[in-house]
C-alpha positions in Angstrom: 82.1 -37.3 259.0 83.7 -38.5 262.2 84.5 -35.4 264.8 87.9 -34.1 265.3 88.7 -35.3 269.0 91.4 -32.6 269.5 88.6 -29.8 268.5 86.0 -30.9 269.5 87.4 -30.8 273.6 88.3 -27.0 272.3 84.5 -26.3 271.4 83.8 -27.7 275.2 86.2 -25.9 276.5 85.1 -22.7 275.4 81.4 -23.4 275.6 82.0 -24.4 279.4 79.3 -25.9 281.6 76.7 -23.8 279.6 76.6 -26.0 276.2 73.0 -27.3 275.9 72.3 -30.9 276.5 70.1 -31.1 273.5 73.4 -29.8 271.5 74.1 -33.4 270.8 71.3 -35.7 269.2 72.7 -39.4 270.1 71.8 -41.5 267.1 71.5 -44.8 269.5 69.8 -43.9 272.9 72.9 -44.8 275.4 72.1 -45.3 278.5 75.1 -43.2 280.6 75.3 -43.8 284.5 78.1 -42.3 286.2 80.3 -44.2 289.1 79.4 -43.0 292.4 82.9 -43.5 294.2 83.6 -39.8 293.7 81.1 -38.6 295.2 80.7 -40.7 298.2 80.9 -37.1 300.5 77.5 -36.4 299.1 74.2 -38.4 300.7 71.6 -40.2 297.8 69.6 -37.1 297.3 72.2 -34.7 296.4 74.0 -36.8 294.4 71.3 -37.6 292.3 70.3 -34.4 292.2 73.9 -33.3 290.9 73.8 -36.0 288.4 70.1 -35.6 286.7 71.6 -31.9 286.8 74.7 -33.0 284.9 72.2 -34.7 282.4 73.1 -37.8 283.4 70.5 -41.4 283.0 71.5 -42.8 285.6 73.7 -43.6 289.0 76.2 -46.0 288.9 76.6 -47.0 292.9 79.2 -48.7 294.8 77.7 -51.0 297.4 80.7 -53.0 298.5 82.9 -52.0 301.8 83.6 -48.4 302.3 80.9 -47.8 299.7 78.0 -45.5 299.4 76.0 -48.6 300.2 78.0 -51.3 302.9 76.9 -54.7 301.8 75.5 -55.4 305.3 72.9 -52.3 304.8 72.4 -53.6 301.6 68.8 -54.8 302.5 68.1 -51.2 304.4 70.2 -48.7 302.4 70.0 -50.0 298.6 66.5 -49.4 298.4 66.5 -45.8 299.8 69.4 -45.2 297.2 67.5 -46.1 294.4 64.2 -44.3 295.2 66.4 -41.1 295.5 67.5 -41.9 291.7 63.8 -42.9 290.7 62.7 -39.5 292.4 65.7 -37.6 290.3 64.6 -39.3 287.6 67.2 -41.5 286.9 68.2 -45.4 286.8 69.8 -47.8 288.5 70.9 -50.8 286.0 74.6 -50.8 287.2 76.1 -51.0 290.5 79.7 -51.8 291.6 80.3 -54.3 294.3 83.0 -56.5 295.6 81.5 -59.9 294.6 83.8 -62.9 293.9 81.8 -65.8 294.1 78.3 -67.1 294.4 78.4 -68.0 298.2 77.3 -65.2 300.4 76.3 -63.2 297.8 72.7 -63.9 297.2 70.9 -61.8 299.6 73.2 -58.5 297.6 71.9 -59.4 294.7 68.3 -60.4 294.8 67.9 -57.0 296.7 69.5 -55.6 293.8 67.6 -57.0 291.1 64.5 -56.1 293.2 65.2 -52.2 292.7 66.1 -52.4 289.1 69.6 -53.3 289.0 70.3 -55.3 285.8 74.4 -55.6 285.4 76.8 -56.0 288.2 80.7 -55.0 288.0 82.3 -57.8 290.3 85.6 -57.9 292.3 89.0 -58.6 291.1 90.2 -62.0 291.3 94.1 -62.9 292.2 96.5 -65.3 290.4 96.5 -68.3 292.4 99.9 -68.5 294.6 101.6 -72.3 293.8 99.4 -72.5 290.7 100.0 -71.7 287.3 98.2 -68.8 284.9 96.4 -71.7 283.0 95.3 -73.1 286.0 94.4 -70.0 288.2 92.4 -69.2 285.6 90.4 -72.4 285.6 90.0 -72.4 288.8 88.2 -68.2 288.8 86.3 -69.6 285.7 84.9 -72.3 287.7 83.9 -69.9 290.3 82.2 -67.2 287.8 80.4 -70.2 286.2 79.1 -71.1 289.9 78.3 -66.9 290.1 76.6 -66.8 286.8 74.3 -69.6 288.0 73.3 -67.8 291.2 72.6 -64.8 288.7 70.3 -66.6 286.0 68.0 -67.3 289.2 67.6 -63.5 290.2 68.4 -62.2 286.1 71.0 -59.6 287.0 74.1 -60.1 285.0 77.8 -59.9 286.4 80.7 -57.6 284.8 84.0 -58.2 285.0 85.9 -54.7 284.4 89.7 -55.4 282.5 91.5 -53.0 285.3 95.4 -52.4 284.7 97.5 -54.3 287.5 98.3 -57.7 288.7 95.2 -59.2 288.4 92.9 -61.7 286.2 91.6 -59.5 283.5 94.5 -57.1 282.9 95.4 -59.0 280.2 92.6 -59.1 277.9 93.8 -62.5 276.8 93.7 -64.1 280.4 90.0 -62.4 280.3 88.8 -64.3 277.6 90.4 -67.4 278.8 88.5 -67.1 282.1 85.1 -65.8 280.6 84.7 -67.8 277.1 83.3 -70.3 278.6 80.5 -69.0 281.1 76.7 -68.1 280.1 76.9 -64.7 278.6 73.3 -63.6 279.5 74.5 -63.7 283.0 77.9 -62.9 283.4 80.3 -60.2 280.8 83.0 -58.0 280.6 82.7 -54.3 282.0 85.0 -53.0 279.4 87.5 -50.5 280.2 89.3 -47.9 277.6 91.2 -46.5 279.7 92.5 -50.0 281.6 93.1 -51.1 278.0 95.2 -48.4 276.9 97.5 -48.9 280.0 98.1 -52.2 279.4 98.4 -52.5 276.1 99.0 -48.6 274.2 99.1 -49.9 271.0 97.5 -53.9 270.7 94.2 -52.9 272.9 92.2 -53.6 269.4 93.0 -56.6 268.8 92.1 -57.4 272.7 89.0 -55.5 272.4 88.0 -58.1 269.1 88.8 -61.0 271.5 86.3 -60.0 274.0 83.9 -57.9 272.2 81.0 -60.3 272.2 81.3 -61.3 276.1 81.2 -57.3 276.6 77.6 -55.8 278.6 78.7 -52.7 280.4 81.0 -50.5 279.6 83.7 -47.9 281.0 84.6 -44.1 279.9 87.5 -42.3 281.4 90.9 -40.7 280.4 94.5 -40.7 281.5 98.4 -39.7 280.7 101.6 -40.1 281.4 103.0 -37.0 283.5 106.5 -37.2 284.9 106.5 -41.0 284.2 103.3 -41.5 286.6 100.1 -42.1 285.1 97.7 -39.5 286.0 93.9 -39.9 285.4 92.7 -36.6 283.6 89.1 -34.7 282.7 87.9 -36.9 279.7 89.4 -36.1 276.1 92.3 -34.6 277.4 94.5 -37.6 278.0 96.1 -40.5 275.9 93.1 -42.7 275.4 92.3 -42.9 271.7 88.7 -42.2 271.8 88.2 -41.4 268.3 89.6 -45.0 267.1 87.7 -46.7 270.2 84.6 -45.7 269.2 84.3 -46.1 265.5 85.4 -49.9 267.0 82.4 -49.8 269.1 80.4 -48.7 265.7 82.0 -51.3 263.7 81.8 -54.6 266.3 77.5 -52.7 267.2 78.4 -52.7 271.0 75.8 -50.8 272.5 75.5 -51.6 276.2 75.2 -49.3 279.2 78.0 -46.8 280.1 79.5 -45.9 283.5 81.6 -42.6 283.4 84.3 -42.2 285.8 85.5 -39.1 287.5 89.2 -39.8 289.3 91.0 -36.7 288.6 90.6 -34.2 291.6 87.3 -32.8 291.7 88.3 -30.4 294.6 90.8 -28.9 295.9 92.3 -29.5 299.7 91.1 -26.0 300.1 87.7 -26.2 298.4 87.0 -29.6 300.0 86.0 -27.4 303.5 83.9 -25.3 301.6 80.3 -26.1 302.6 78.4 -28.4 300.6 76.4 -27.0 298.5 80.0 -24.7 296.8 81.5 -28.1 296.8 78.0 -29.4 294.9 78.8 -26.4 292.2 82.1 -27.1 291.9 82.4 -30.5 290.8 79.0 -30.5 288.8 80.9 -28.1 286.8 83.1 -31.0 285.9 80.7 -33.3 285.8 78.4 -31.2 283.1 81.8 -31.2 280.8 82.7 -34.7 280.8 79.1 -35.8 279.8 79.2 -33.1 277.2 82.1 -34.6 275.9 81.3 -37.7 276.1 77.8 -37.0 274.6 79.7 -35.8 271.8 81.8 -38.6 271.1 78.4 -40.8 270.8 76.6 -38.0 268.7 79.0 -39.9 266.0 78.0 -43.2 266.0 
């Protein structure tokens, strides 16, 4: 029998950060990183230990400008971060970069593949000013065909994550267009619940059909309206329809790896000076709770 969303975030809620991992027994074995941008105040070691703590598989890192990893370290910093996973026990098949096209990118991503990752999310590409939607999106499918190439010689796979905005890929539709036509084993779609929702409250299923075979990562997060601003929010407690998601997940078999994402406030202005290891507490509280929930979710298909 499919779980009650609306109770099941009350069972979390009361159970807190103590719930057992083992409560939920996932029927598939999902493979659940979590995005790193959060918790970019913390160095490799503690974060990983904060998210094999939070029973977490795996790090999701960003190694693009202003990341946890700058793409010029890449060669020097990426494989430190990844031993720190391997020594917390955890993986590092995703990472987030800033990639847009094959040239320049190489030396990123063979270091990459060399310490394990497998899957990619890219950059956001722009509409092309003087040039029409049809054509603009030739033109970025011509250059993620030219990436994808650059990936089947180092087998790491891009992902291009359907964010809400101005850009390709908001529209699922424009997505598909760009990406229909490009090798699938080595370039997808990172895809984004939460993104879709925005964009399209009540149609995201039918988008979600469109693209669901082009789809090898995906995104878990939560959001709602408040005082006509979208406000992101701890996971099950927002708009996002996750009941109705996932059973479309069962249905179309998508299992791929997942990246949770954490952008509400984790701390407090006040708690932020705390010393690190309160601060450490604090948001692996938060952490624990959205994995439990999400941990539920999956328990149910």
């Amino acid at each position: 029998m499919p779980y009650n969303r609306r109770d099941f975030i009350q069972t979390i809620a009361m159970a807190g950060a103590a719930l057992p991992f083992s409560s939920f027994k996932l029927r598939k074995d999902w493979e659940i990183h979590a995005f790193s941008k959060p918790f970019q105040w913390m160095d490799y070691q503690l974060l990983c230990e904060t998210f094999a703590a939070a029973g977490l598989d795996g790090v999701d890192y960003t190694v693009r400008p202003e990341g946890h990893v700058l793409p010029e370290r890449v060669t020097t910093d990426l494989p430190k971060a990844a031993k720190a996973a391997r020594d917390a026990g955890l993986k590092t098949t995703l990472m987030t970069t800033a990639i847009l096209e094959a040239e320049g990118a190489d030396t990123l991503l063979k270091t990459a593949a060399d310490q394990g990752v497998k899957y990619y999310r890219m950059g956001w590409y722009d509409y092309i000013k003087g040039k029409s939607i049809q054509e603009s999106i030739r033109v970025r499918s011509q250059q993620l065909k030219e990436l994808a190439k650059l990936n089947s010689q180092l087998n790491i796979q891009a992902a291009y994550q359907n964010h809400a905005g101005l850009k390709v890929g908001a529209s699922v539709w424009d997505l598909y267009a760009m990406i229909k036509d490009v090798d699938p084993k080595y370039a997808g779609v990172q895809y984004d619940i939460r993104h879709a929702t925005v964009e399209g409250a009540n149609s995201w299923p039918l988008g979600l059909e469109l693209i669901r075979e082009h789809i090898n990562t995906l995104v878990i997060k939560d959001c709602k309206w408040v005082n006509n601003t979208l406000q992101n929010v701890p996971l099950g407690e927002g708009m996002v329809n996750f009941k109705a998601f996932f059973q479309k997940v069962k249905e179309y078999n998508i299992h791929v790896p997942i990246t949770l994402h954490l952008e509400y406030e984790l701390l407090s202005k006040a708690q932020e000076a705390l010393p690190v290891k309160e601060k450490q507490q604090i948001v692996l509280g938060k952490l624990k709770k959205d994995v439990q929930v999400l941990k539920g979710m999956l328990a149910g298909i």
